[in-house]
N, C-alpha and C positions, 0 to 999 in steps of 0.2 A: 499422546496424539492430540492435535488444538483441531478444533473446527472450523474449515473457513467455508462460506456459504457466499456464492456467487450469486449476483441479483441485477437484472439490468442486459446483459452481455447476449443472450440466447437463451430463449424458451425452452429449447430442447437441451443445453449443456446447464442452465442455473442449478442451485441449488448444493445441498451439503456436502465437502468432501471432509478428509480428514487428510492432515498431515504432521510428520516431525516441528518441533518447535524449531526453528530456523532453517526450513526448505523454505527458500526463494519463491516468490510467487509465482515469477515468470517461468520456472519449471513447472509447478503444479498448474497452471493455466496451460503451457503448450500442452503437458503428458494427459489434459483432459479434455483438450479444444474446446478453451475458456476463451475468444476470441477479442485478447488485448492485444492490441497495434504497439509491437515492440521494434521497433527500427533499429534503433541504434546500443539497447542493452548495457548500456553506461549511463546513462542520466542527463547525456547533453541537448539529445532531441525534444523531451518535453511528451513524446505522443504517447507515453502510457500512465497519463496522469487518474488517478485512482482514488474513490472516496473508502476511506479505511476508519472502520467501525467498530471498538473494543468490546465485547460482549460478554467479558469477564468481569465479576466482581469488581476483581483490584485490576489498576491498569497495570500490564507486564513492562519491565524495564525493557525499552526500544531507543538504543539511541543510533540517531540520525547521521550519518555524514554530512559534514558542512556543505560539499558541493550538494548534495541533495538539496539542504534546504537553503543556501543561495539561490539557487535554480528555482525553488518556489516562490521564495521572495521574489526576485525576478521577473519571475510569470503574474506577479500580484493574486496569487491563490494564497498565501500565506504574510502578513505582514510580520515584521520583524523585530518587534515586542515579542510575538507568539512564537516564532523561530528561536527565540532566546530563551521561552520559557521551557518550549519544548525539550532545547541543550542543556538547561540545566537540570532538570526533572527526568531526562531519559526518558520522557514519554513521546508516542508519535503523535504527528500534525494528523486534522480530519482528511487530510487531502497528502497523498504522495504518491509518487514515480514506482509505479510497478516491478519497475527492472532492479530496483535499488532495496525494493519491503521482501523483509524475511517474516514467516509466521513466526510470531511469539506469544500465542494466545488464541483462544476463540473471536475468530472477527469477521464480521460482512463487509465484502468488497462490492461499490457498484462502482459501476463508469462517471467519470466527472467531463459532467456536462458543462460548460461554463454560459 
């Protein structure tokens, strides 16, 4: 089980849960009322944009879907050097789409504020 630790979202829901290594975020937020604006649950809309914080050691292998990190590119939350390095390292960007990040590790999620 990884730990992921909500910070930012709600006073009353923040703080530590625990889940399987790749449960979806956007289930472990709805099944806790973790209160992230998921519209559209495919990665087109942008509204569940997310600061994602490795709090392991080693960083766990995450790798990104291209649309995901087009889409950040995109939004100018990620430039696309780091988008590259990200693809090729299988590591994840500080900033990603909620609906699209699987747990793979202990990591803090707060709301991305821009």
């Amino acid at each position: 089980m990884a730990k992921v630790i909500f910070i930012g979202f709600d006073s009353d829901k923040d703080g530590l849960y625990h889940a399987p290594k790749g449960e979806p975020i956007v289930r472990l937020a709805k099944d806790n009322g973790i209160p992230i604006n998921f519209e559209c649950q495919d990665g087109d809309c942008a509204s569940c944009l997310i600061k994602y914080e490795n709090i392991e050691d080693e960083e766990p292998t995450n790798y990104i879907e291209d649309k995901e990190l087009e889409k950040l590119v995109e939004l100018g939350v990620l430039k696309t050097k780091d988008a590259e390095h990200c693809q090729q390292f299988t590591i994840s960007p500080k900033v990603r789409l909620a609906c699209q990040t699987l747990v793979k590790g202990d990591v803090i999620i707060k709301p991305f504020l821009q």
